[in-house]
N, C-alpha and C positions, 0 to 999 in steps of 0.2 A: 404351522411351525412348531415341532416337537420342543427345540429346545431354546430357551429365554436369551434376550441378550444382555449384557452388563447392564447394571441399574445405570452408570454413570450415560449410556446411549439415550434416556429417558429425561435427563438434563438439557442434553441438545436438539437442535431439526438441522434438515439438511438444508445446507446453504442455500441462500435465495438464488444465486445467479445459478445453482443447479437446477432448482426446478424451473427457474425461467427458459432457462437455455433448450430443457427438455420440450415445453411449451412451445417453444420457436421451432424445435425441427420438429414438432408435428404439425405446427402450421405451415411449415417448407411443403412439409410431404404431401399435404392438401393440395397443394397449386400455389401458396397466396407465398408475395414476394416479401420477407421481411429486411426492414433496415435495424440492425442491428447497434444503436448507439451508448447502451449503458456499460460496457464493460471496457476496464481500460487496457486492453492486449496491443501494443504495438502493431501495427501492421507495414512498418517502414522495416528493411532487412538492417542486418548488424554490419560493419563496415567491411568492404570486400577481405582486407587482411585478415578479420578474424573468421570468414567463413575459408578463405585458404588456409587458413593455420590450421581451422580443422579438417581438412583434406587431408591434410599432407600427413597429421599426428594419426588418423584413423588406418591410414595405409602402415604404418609403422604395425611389426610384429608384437615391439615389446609394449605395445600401450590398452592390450584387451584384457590384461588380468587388474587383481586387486589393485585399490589402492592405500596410501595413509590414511588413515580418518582426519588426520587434520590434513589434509591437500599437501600439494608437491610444492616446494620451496620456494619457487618460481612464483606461482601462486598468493602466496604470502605475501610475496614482496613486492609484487605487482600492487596488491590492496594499498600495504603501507606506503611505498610511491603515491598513488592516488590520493589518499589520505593526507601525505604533505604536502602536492602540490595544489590540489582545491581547496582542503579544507584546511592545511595549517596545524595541523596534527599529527606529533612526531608515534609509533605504534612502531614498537618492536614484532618483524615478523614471526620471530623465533615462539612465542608464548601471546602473545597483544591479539591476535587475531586468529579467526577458526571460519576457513570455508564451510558454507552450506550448500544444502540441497533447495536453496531459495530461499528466502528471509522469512515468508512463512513456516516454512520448517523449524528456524531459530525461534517462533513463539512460541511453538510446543517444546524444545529443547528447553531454554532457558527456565518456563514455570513448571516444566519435569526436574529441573534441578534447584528449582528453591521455595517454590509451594508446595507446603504442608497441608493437608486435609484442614478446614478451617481457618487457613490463612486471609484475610483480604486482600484485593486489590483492585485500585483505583484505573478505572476504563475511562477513559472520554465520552460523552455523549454531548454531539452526533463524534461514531469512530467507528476505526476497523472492527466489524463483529467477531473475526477469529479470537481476541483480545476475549471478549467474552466465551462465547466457544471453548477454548483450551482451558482459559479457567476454571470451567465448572467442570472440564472434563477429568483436572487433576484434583478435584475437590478444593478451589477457592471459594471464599466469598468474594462473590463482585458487588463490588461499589466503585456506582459510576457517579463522576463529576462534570457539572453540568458546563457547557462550554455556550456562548453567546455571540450574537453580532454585534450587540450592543459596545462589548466587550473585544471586539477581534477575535473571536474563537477563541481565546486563549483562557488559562485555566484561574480561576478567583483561589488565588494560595492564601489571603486573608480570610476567605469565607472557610477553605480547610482547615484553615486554621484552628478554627472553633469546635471541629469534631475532635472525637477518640482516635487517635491515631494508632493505638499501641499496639492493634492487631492487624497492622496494613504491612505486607512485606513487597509488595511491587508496584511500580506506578508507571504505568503504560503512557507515554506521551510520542506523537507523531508529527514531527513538521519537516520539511513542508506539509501540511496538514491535509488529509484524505477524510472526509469528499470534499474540505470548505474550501483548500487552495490558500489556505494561511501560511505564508512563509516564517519562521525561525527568526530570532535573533539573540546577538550575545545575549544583551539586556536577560532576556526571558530564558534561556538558557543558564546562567546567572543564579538569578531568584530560583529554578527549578530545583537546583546544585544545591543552593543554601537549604532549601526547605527539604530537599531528600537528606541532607546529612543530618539536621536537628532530628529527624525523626526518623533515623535509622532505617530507611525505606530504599533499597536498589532500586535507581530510575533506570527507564529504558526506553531511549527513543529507536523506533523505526522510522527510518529517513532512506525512503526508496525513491522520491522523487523532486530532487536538491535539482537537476540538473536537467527538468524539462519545463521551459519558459522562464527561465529562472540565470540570473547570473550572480546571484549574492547565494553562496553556497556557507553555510553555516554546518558543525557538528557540533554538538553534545559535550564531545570528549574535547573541545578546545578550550572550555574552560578548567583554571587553576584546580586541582583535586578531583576534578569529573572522573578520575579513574578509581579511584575508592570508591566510589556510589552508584557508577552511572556502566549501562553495557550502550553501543548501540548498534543495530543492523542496519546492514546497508544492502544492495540486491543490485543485479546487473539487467534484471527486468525490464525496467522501464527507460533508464541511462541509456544503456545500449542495444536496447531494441530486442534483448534476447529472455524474452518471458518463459518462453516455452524451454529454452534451455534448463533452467532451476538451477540458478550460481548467484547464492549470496555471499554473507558473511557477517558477522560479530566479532564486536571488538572490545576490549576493555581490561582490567586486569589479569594478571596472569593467573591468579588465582579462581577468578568467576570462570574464567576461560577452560582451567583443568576439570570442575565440576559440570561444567559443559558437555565436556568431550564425553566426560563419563557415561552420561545418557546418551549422546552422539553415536557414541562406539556401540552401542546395545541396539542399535537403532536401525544401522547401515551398514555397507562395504566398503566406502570411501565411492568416490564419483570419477567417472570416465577421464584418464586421463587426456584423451584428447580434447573435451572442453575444457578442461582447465589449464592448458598452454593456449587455446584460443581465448581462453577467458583472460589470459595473459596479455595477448595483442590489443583483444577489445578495451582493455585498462592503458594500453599506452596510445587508444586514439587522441590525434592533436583537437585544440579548442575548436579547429575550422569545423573539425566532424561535427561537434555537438551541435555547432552552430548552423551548418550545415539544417540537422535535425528538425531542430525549433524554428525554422524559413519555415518549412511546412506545416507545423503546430500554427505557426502564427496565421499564416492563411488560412486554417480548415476554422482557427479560432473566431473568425469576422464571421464567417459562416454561425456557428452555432451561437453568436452572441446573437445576430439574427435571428435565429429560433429561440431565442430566450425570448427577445423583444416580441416575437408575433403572438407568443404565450405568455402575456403581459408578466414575466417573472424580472423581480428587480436582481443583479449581480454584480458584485465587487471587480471592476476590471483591473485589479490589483493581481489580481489570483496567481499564481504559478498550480504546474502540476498536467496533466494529464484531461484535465476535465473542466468544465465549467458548473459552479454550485449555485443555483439561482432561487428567489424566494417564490412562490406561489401568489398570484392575486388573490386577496382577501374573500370574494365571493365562490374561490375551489374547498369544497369543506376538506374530500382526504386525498391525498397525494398518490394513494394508493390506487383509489376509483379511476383519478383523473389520468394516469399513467398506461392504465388497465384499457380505459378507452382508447390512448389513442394506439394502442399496439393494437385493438382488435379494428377502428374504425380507417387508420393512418396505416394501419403496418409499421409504425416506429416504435422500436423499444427504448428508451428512457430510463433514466435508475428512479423511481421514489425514494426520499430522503428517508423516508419510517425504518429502511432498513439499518440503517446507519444508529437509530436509538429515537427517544420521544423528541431530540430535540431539532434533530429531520426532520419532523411531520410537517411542517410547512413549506419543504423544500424540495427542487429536486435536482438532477447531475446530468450532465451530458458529455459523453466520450467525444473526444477528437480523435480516436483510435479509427477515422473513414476516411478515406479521401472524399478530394471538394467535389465530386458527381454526386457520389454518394449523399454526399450532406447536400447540397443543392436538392436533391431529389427528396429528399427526408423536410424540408424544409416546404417544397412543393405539398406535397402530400399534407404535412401539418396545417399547412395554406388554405388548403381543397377540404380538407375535415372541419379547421374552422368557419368558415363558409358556409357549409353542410348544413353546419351546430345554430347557427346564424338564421339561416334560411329557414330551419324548420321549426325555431322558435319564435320565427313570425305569426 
């Protein structure tokens, strides 16, 4: 390669689920069948209306050019609806809110528009690695705060107390909580509010999965002043079953909001308008859908707690979210070996917790993103490998 790439490419590695995924279709390609359980990609479809709505939008002439950068009005106001009626959170669609290209997108937009080279900010650990990723990529410092079970994952704002804050301009917090399945409350929403405004620190929750296994839907922005301090993303990924679409959105003041768009607009075209009048429908699915939904999370869920249990890992049946986050038996030294074998031994792939940060390494995840064959069979297999493991160390 004649010529170098950015120093800031030298900060980061490519995502774990990329090079796993890569690994897996070459073990397809071999012959050997893999089950696929570490990633959380919906595999339920999105409700019949919103895949008609986009039929009908895409047949439309006038819907193949540009669009706004902030989305079609419809759009807007579809969110801030949502927004009232789960979360209790009044947002002005006019300025309060800014469709995305997915909520991941919004954590590159938002530390493009207020990390300074040398700036800090505070990651979760165990949490979403992009958090770290985009960080270093805009020249942050990251400092990560350590999260516990001890503790409910939740974050020790007494223990931060005690450091230098005066260089921290962002503080990434996510609940319902990925990968632990920590759900949110005022309470801790609260304290998060009070301790970002003493210390002049923009909070920002991402909150993509309020509404899978979950009926206590909490935001960020419903507490008093959360709009001066606080942004938060939300995503139609997980809720509505449309990952592969990439329609999120952030919300918060009008003014975070305008410094948004600025980097936004430099960024993109604006987004197909016919996902985003479907994106419209899928926002006014009734409670039955959701619920609907989570009937089958909750069956695939008896399944994979099963496979916690046959992999002697302990887990909070508290959990909401997409996944189940279980601790390791004390005689697995790394979570990474232990993982490793059984994709090569099992054919099941598994998340290791280590990627999530140091305070993973005892832990690990399991997608309910299969149906119940699938996990039955993934379950089987893990069955026949411990056996195996059994056997041969007699």
């Amino acid at each position: 390669m004649k010529v170098k790439p950015a120093d800031r490419t030298g900060s980061v590695q490519e995502y774990y689920f990329s090079r796993k995924l890569r690994q897996i279709d070459e073990m397809r390609k071999s012959g050997i069948d893999i089950i696929n359980l570490g990633i959380g990609s919906p595999d339920q479809p999105p409700s019949e209306n919103t895949i008609r709505c986009l039929n009908e939008e895409a047949a439309e002439p006038t819907s193949h050019g540009y669009q706004s950068y902030m989305g079609i009005p419809a759009l807007r106001k579809a969110f801030a609806d949502w927004y009232k009626t789960y979360f209790h959170v009044e947002l002005d669609p006019e300025n309060e809110i800014l469709p995305l290209m997915g909520s991941k997108e919004g954590i590159m937009h938002i530390s493009m528009a207020f990390v300074n080279p040398g700036d800090e900010v505070l990651i979760p650990d165990p949490g979403y690695p992009t958090y770290t990723s985009v960080t270093k990529l805009v020249g942050g410092i990251v400092r990560y705060y350590e999260l516990h079970e001890k503790n409910g994952w939740r974050p020790d704002l007494d223990e931060l107390e005690k450091s230098d804050l005066s260089k921290v301009k962002i503080m990434w917090v996510n609940y319902p909580h990925m990968p632990t399945g920590t759900n949110g409350s005022l309470e801790l929403y609260e304290k998060l509010i009070a301790f970002a405004s003493k210390h002049n620190i923009l909070l920002c929750n991402d909150n993509p999965y309020s509404f899978i296994l979950n009926n206590k839907y909490y935001s960020l922005l419903a507490v008093d002043g959360a709009k001066e301090i606080a942004l938060e993303l939300n995503s139609l990924s997980k809720s509505h079953n449309m990952a592969g679409w990439r329609i999120g959105m952030v919300a918060g003041h009008k003014e975070y909001i305008n410094n948004i768009l600025k980097v936004k607009s430099n960024m993109d075209s604006g987004m197909f308008r016919a996902l985003q009048a479907a994106a419209v429908e899928a926002l006014m699915n009734p409670p039955s859908w959701y619920e609907a939904v989570n009937r089958v999370y909750i069956q695939r869920r008896k399944i994979v707690e099963e496979i916690m249990l046959l992999l002697k890992c302990s887990f909070n049946k508290d959990q909401v979210g997409l996944f189940v986050w279980g601790r390791l038996p004390e005689d697995i030294v790394s979570c990474e070996s232990f993982v490793e074998e059984i994709l090569i031994k099992a054919h099941v792939f598994i998340t290791p917790g280590f990627i999530f940060g140091s305070g993973g390494n005892r832990y690990i995840r399991v997608s309910l993103c299969a149906d119940e064959k699938k996990l039955q069979e993934a379950k089987v297999r893990i069955s026949d490998y411990l056996k195996q493991n059994i056997n041969n160390n007699k």
